[in-house]
Every structure is written in structure tokens, then in C-alpha cells.
N, C-alpha and C positions, 0 to 999 in steps of 0.2 A: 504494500500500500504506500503508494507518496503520500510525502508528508505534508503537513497543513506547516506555512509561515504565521508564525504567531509575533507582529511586531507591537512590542511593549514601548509607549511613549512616553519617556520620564521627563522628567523637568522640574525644577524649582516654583513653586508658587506661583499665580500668576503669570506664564508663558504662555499658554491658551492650550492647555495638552486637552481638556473637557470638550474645547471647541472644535478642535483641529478632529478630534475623533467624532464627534458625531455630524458636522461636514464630508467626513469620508462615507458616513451612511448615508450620503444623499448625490456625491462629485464622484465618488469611483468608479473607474471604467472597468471593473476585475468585481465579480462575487464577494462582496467582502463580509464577514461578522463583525461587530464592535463588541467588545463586553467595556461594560461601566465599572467604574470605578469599586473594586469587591471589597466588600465591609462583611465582615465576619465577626457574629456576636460572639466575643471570649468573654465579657464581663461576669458572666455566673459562673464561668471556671477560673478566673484569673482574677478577680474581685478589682482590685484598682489598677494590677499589676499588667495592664494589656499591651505595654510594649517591650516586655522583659520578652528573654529568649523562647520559650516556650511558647508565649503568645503570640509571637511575630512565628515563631515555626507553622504554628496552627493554620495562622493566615497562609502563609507559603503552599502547604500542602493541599489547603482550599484552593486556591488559585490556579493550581497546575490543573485541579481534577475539572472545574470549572473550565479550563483552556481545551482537557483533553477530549470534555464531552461537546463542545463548539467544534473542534475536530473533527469527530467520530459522528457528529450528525448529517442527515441525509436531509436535501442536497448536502456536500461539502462545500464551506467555502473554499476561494484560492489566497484569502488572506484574513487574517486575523487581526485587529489590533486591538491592544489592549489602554485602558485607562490607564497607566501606572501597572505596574509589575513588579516580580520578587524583588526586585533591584530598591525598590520603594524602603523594602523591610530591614536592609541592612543600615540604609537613614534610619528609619525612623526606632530601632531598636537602642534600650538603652543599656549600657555595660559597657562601655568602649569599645576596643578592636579585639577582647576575646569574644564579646557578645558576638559583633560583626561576622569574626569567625565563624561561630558557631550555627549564624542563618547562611552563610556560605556555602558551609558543609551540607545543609538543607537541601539548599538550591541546587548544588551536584547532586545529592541523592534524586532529587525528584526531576529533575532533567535527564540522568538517566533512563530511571524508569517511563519516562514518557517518550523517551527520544523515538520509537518507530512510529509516534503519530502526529509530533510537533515540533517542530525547529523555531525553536524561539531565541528572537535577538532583540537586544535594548535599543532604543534610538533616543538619544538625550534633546527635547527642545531647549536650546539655549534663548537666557530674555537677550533682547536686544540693550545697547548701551545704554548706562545712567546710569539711577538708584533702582534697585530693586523693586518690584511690584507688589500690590498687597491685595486681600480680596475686599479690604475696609477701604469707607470711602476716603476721600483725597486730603478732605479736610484731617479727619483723623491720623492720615497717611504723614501729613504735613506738622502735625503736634505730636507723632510719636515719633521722627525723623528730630523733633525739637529734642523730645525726651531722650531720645538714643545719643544726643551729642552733648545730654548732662544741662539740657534748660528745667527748669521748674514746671511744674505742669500745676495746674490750678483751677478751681472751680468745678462746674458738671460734667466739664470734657476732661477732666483728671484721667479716670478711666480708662475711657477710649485712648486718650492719648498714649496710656501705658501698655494698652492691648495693643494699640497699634505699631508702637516701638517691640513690642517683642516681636509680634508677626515679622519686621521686617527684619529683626536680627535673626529669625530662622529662615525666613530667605535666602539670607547670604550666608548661613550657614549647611542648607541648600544646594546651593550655588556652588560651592567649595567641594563639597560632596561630589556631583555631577561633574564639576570639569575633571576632576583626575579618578573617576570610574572608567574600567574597559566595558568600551560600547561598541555595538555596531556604529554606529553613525551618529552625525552630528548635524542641526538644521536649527537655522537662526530664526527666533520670534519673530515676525513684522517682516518679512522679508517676500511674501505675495507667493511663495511657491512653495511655503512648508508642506501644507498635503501632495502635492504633488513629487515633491522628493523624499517624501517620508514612503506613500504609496512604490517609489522607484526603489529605495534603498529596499523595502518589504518583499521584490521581486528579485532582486539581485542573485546568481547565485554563489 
């Protein structure tokens, strides 16, 4: 059986990965499947604990079987993409780089096991230049960019302002993550042909 390309769109916050993928459910010239972005309820097994290593494993191994039965379905598509992918869980797991490791070793186990029905590869959307993106609005965007460079924040937008300064310092910490990941490929925000080379890279052989 050929195998199904499964391309996984990663990116940092705000690059438009949500958008870019359901644009291709409607611009693709190729059969394609989207899957959304997979939330997998740990919270009654892992209580607060839902990004430690187990919890992020749990996720992983949903994700594959998720990927392998969009595969395995009649039609087949000839391409896959995915919201976000394992690649997600080695961010967002916390314990440093044994944790890392340890979704790593994950992600080879369950890439093996799936390999005769899906060849999955990363694609990182990178943002385009500036500051960082946030999903909060601009204002807030703008008073927690205050707060992240050490002004005082004050009054009702206190809050927000502090929400919005962390948003963006996981951003760029994000960011940092994805530029020195091994990826398939690489395709810049705002640049008018990301689905288009995203959809080319997912054909490549």
C-alpha cells in the first residue's frame, strides 16, 4: 500500500498555520484531508499535570492513530495536513531537554509503527519580520510589549496587559524552538504562496 503524506504545519503563535490549513480544504488541487488542531482530554488522568511527559506522550500517540485512520480511510487522500503535530509536544512539554527526550523517543516509536501507512514531515511556518504576533488584541498587544520591557502597567488593562506580555514572550520562545528544529521545510508568513509551497513541499519526494 502507498503511503499517505501527512504534512504537519508548525509554527509559532500567530503565523496563520489554523488559516493556511483550512484554505487548503477549499484551494487544493490534490484530494486532500485536514485534521484540526487535536486536543486530547488528559485532565482526569493527569489532574493539572497535562504537559508533563506522560501527558504530552498520550497526546502523541492520539495523534498518530488519529493521522493513521485519515490514512486508512476510503477514499484515500493524497495528502494530509495537519494543524500542529508531534513536533508541537516537544515545545510545549515541560522538564527541559530530558522531558524533550523523552517525547522524542515517543515520536520514533510511533512513527515506526505507523510508517507503512504514513510518511509524515514537519513544515515550520515562519512569522514574517518584527515583533512577534499574539492572538490578543493590538491594544493589549501594545501594553504587554510595555510590560515585557519593564513599564508599569496600571488600572483595568493591568491584566490584559500582563497576559499579553507573556503571550508574547512564549512567542519568541516559540520562535527559538522552531528555527533550530529539523524540519522538512520552511515557508514564510505573508509571503502570498505559503499554501501553495506548503501543498508542493507535501508532494515532494
Amino acid at each position: 500500500m502507498t503511503r499517505v503524506v501527512c504534512v504537519c504545519v508548525e509554527g509559532a503563535p500567530g503565523t496563520g498555520k489554523s488559516a493556511l490549513c483550512a484554505a487548503a480544504a477549499t484551494q487544493a488541487a490534490v484530494p486532500v484531508t485536514v485534521l484540526e488542531e487535536l486536543y486530547v482530554d488528559v485532565d482526569g488522568a493527569f489532574a493539572n499535570d497535562t504537559r508533563s511527559v506522560r501527558a504530552m506522550s498520550v497526546w502523541v500517540r492520539a495523534w498518530f492513530e488519529s493521522v493513521a485512520a485519515a490514512a486508512s480511510a476510503h477514499p484515500r487522500p493524497r495528502l494530509i495536513l495537519s494543524d500542529r503535530g508531534p513536533l508541537s509536544a516537544e515545545l510545549y512539554v515541560t522538564g527541559g531537554e530530558e522531558a524533550r527526550a523523552a517525547v522524542r523517543a515517543v515520536i520514533a516509536e510511533c512513527t515506526a509503527a505507523h510508517s507503512a501507512v504514513v510518511d509524515v514531515r514537519n513544515v515550520v511556518v515562519t512569522a514574517p519580520p518584527g515583533p512577534p504576533r499574539s492572538r490578543t488584541n493590538a491594544a493589549a498587544v501594545a501594553a504587554g510589549a510595555a510590560v515585557a520591557a519593564g513599564a508599569a502597567a496600571a488600572g483595568p488593562d493591568a491584566a490584559d496587559a500582563a497576559a499579553a506580555a507573556a503571550a508574547l514572550a512564549w512567542a519568541e520562545t516559540a520562535a527559538r524552538f522552531y528555527e533550530s528544529a529539523p524540519v522538512w521545510g520552511r515557508v514564510r508568513a505573508g509571503s502570498g504562496r505559503v499554501l501553495a509551497e506548503v501543498l508542493a513541499l507535501g508532494q515532494r519526494a
